[in-house]
Every structure is written in structure tokens, then in C-alpha cells.
C-alpha positions in Angstrom: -156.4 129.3 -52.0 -154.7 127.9 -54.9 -156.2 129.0 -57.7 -156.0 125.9 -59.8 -157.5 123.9 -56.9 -160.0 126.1 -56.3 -161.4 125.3 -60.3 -160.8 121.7 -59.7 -162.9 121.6 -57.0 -165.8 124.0 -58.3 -165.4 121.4 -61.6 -165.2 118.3 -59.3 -168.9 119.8 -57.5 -170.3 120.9 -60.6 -169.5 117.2 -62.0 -171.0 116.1 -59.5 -174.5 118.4 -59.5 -174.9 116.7 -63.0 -174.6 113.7 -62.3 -177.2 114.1 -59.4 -179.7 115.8 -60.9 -179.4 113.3 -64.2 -180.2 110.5 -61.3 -183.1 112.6 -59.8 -184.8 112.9 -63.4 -184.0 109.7 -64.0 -184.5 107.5 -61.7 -187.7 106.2 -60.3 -186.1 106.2 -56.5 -182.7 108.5 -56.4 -182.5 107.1 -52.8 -181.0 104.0 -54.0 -177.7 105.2 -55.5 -177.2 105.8 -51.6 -175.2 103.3 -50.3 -173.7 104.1 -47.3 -172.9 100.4 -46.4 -171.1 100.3 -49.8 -169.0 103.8 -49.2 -168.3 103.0 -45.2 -167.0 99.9 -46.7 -165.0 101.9 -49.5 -163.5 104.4 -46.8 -163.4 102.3 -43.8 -161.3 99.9 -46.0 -158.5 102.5 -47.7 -157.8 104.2 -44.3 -157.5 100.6 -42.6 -155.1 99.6 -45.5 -153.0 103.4 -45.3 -152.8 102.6 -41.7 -151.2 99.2 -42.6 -148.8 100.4 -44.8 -147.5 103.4 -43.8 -145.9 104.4 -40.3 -148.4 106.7 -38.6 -147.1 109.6 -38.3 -147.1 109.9 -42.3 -150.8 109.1 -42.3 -151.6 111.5 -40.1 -149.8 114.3 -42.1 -152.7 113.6 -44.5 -154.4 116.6 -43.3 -151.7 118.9 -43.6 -150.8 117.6 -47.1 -154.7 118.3 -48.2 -153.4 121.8 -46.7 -150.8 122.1 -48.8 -152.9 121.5 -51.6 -156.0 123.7 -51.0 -153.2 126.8 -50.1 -151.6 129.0 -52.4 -147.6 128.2 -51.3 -145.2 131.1 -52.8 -141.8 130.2 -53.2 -140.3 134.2 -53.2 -138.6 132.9 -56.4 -137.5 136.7 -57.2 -136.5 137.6 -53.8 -133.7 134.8 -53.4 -132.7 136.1 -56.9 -132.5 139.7 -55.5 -130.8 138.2 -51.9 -128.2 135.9 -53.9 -127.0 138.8 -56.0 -126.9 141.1 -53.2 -124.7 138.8 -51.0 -122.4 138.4 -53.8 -122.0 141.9 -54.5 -120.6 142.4 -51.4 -118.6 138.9 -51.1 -117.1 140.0 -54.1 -116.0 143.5 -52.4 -115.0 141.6 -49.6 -117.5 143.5 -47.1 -117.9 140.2 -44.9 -119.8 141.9 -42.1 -122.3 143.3 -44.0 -122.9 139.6 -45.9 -123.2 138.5 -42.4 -125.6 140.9 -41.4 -127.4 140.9 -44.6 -127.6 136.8 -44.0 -129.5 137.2 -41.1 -132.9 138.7 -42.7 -132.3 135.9 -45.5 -135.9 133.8 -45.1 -134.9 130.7 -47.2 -132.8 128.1 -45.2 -131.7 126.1 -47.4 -130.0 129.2 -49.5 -128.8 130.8 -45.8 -126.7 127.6 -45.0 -125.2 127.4 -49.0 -124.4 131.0 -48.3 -122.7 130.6 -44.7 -120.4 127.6 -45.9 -119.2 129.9 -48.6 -117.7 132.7 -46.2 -116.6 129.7 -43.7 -114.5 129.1 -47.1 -115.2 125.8 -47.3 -114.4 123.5 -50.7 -116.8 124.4 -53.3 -117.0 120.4 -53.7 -118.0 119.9 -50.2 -120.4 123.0 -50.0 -122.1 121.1 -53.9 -122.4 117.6 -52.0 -124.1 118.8 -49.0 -126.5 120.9 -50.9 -127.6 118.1 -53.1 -127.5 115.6 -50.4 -130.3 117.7 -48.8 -132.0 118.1 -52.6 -132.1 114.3 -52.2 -134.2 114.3 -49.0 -136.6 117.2 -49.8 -137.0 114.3 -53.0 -137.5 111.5 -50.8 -139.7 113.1 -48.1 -142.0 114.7 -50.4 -142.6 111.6 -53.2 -143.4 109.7 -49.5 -145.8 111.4 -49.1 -147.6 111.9 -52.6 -147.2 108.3 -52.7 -149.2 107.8 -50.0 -152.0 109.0 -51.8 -151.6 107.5 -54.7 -151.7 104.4 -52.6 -155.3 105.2 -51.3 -156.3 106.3 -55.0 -155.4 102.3 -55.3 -156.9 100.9 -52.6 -160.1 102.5 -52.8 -161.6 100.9 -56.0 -159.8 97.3 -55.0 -162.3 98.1 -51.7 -165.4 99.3 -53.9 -165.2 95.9 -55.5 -164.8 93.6 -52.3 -168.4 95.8 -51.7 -169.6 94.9 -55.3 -168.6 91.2 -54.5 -170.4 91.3 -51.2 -173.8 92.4 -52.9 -173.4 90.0 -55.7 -173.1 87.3 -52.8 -175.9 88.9 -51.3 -178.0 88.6 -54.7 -177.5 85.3 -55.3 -179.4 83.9 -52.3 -182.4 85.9 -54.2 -181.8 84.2 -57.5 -184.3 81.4 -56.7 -187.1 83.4 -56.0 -187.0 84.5 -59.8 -188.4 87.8 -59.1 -185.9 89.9 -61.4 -187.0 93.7 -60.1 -185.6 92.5 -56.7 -182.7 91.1 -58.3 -181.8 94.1 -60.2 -182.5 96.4 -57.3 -179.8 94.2 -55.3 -177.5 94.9 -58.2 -177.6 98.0 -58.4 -176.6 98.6 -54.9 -173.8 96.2 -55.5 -172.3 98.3 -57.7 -172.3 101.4 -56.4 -170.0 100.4 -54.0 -167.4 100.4 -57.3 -168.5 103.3 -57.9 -167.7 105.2 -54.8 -164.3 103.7 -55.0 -163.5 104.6 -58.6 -164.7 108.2 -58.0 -163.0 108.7 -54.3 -159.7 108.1 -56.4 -160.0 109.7 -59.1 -161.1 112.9 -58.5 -159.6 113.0 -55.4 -156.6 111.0 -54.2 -154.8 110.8 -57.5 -155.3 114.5 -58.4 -154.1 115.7 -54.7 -151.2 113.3 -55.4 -150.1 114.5 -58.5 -150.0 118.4 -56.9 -147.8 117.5 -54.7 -145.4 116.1 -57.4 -145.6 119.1 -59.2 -144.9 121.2 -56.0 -141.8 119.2 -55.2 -140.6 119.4 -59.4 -141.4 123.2 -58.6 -139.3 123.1 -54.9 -136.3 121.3 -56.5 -136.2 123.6 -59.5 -135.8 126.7 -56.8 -133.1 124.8 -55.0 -131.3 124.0 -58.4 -131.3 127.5 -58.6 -129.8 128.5 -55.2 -127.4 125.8 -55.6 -126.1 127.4 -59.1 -125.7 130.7 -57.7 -124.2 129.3 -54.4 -121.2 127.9 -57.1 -121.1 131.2 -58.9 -120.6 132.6 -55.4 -118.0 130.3 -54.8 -116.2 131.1 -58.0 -116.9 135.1 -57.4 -118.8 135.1 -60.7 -120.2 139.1 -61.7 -123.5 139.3 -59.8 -125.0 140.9 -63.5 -124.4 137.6 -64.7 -125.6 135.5 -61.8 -128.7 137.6 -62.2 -128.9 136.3 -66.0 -128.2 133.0 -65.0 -130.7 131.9 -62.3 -133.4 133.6 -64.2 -133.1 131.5 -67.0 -134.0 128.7 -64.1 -137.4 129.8 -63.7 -138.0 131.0 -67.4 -140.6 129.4 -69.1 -139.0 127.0 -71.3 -140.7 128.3 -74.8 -138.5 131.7 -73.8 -135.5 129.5 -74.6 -136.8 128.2 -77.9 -139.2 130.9 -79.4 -138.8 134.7 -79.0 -142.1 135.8 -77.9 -141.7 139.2 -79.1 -142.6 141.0 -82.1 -140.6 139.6 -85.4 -139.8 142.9 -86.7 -137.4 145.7 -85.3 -139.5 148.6 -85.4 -142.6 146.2 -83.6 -140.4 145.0 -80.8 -139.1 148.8 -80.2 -142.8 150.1 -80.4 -143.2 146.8 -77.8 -140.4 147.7 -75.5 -141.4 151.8 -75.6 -143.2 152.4 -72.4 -146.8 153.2 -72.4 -148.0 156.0 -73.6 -144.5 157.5 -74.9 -145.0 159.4 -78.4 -144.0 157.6 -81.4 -140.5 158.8 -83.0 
């Protein structure tokens, strides 16, 4: 499981254990911040409205994208490194059965295909345009579908209000009796409907959303990479500094700004000395 989903969610449950046992201590009846007319309304409502406004075969990916989420995806950042600069060792030496061979146990299609237009010796140009033309889909596919649930993290507090609105109706027909415990009981229960929306969205369809925009920021930053050493390829760059050059893609981006070594010479040698080596 993804780590950082995994706290979420032990934060989300903890939040919500709080908040549960601050109502069981201090409410008189915990019973009534049940609603379960207000949160069918509240969930009934968002999937009716998905189903309205996207196709369904994106609203039925749902599941899969909560998959996505809860998983701990790898992208073998290292390992297309290590494959690139391999395959242009030997493009470079000219050993074109052995890139071919060595093509076939590549796992990452998208760097495969750059790498088999190269030795077809097509234009660099053409081999750049087709690459980011299938950059610009991944783009497109993926916001799809985070936007879908930002859509529902939308919907679903518009929908705890139209149940808010229907208990408020409900409580006016009770305003001429003038008993004001019934009154505030019916309000109450109005309201919770709001609530269920407000918390449905925000600590779960926007969060879930904005993982999977920083999975696909994280997926185009990879194929940035491929793409730069597919055009180093092209150019038969030295595969030392292809290696150089699509690390810095994935380096953290204080490396490029602060040196996160020790100031002084003699501390970053004692840094850099392996373990355990005597001191000179």
C-alpha cells in the first residue's frame, strides 16, 4: 500500500474516532447525528450527477482509480536509466542485434517504441513529435479522470444542502406548534445532511483527486526523461553523459540549488569515505 495513503487514511479514521466519541460524551442521544436519509440523499445524488456527466465507462474506472491510489505504483525510474544507457552503448558501437535483443526484455513501452524508431533511423523530429504527442494523451486521459473526482468532491456538498433544504422545509410545517425542542431536533438533522457532503469531499474525493495529479506530474516527468535520452540517442551522445543527464530529471530540485553535503573539504571526504575506513 502507498505509504502516504495509508497515513491519510489512519488520520482520516482517527479524525473521525474524535469526532465520535466528542458526540457520544456530548450529546444526550448520539443516535441523531445518524441520518441515513440525509447521506443516501448525499451519495445517491453525486453518483446520479457522475453518471450524467461523464460517459460510463469512465465512471466505472472509479474503482480502479481508488486502486491506483490505495497501491504503491513504482515507476523503475533507475532501471530505464540503466536500459537507456545500455542501448546506447551499443547503438553507439553499432552492435544493432544486440540493441534488438536487448529491446526485447525492455518493460517500459513507451521508452521501447522511442528506442525502435531510432534504429528504424527515422528523423529525430518525427521520432520528438510522436513521443510528445503520446505525452499529450497520457495528460489528457489521466486529468479525465482526476477530474472526475473532483467533480463528485463538488457535487456532494451542493447535494448535502438540497438535504439541508429538505429538512428546513420539513421544519417549517412544525414552526406553529411552538414547541422549540422539536424544532431544534428537526434542525439538527437538516444539517447533517451538509455535513455528510462537506466531509465525503473533502477527505475523500478531493484528496484521491489530487493523487492522481501528482501521479501523472510524476508519469510525465519519467517520460520527459525517456524522451531526452531517446534525443541524446538520436544524436549518439556518450552514454556517461546521458547517465548525468537524466538523473538530474528525477533529482530533487534543492540538489540543483543547495549542496547538501558537508561545507568543508576534509567533512565531505570524511562524508564520502566508506564506513568504517580508518581516518588518514
Amino acid at each position: 500500500m502507498n505509504p502516504s495513503t495509508l497515513i491519510g487514511m489512519v488520520a482520516g479514521l482517527a479524525v473521525l474516532a474524535v469526532l465520535a466519541s466528542v458526540l457520544f460524551w456530548s450529546a444526550e442521544d448520539p443516535t441523531r447525528f445518524i441520518n441515513l436519509p440525509g447521506l443516501a440523499i448525499v451519495i445517491g445524488g453525486t453518483l446520479a450527477a457522475t453518471f450524467i456527466s461523464f460517459p460510463l465507462r469512465e465512471v466505472l474506472r472509479v474503482f480502479t482509480l481508488l486502486g491506483t491510489v490505495v497501491r504503491n505504483e513504482k515507476l523503475y525510474t533507475q532501471q530505464d536509466i540503466d536500459e537507456l544507457v545500455r542501448i546506447s552503448r551499443l547503438w553507439i558501437d553499432g552492435k544493432l542485434p544486440a540493441v534488438e535483443r536487448e529491446l526485447e526484455h525492455v518493460r517500459n513501452p513507451f521508452l521501447r517504441s522511442g528506442v525502435q524508431l531510432v534504429i528504424e533511423l527515422n528523423p529525430e523530429e518525427d521520432i520528438m513529435d510522436f513521443m510528445e504527442w503520446r505525452v499529450a494523451r497520457l495528460r489528457a486521459r489521466e486529468h479525465a479522470e482526476a477530474q472526475l473526482f473532483r467533480v463528485m468532491a463538488s457535487f456532494a456538498p451542493a447535494f448535502g444542502m438540497i438535504g439541508t433544504l429538505v429538512g428546513l422545509i420539513n421544519m417549517m410545517f412544525l414552526l406553529g406548534d411552538g414547541d422549540m425542542a422539536v424544532i431544534g431536533q428537526q434542525l439538527s438533522i437538516a444539517l447533517m445532511t451538509t455535513f455528510y457532503g462537506i466531509l465525503l469531499a473533502n477527505l475523500m474525493f478531493k484528496p484521491v483527486a489530487v493523487k492522481l495529479e501528482r501521479r501523472t506530474e510524476q508519469r510525465i516527468i519519467l517520460m520527459r526523461m525517456v524522451m531526452q535520452g531517446i534525443s541524446m540517442m538520436c544524436k549518439k551522445r556518450s552514454p556517461s553523459l546521458m547517465r548525468e543527464t537524466l538523473k538530474s530529471f528525477v533529482a530533487s530540485y534543492e540538489d540543483e540549488i543547495r549542496d547538501v553535503r558537508p561545507a568543508t573539504p576534509a567533512a565531505r571526504a570524511k562524508a564520502d569515505r566508506p564506513q568504517g575506513a580508518p581516518d588518514v
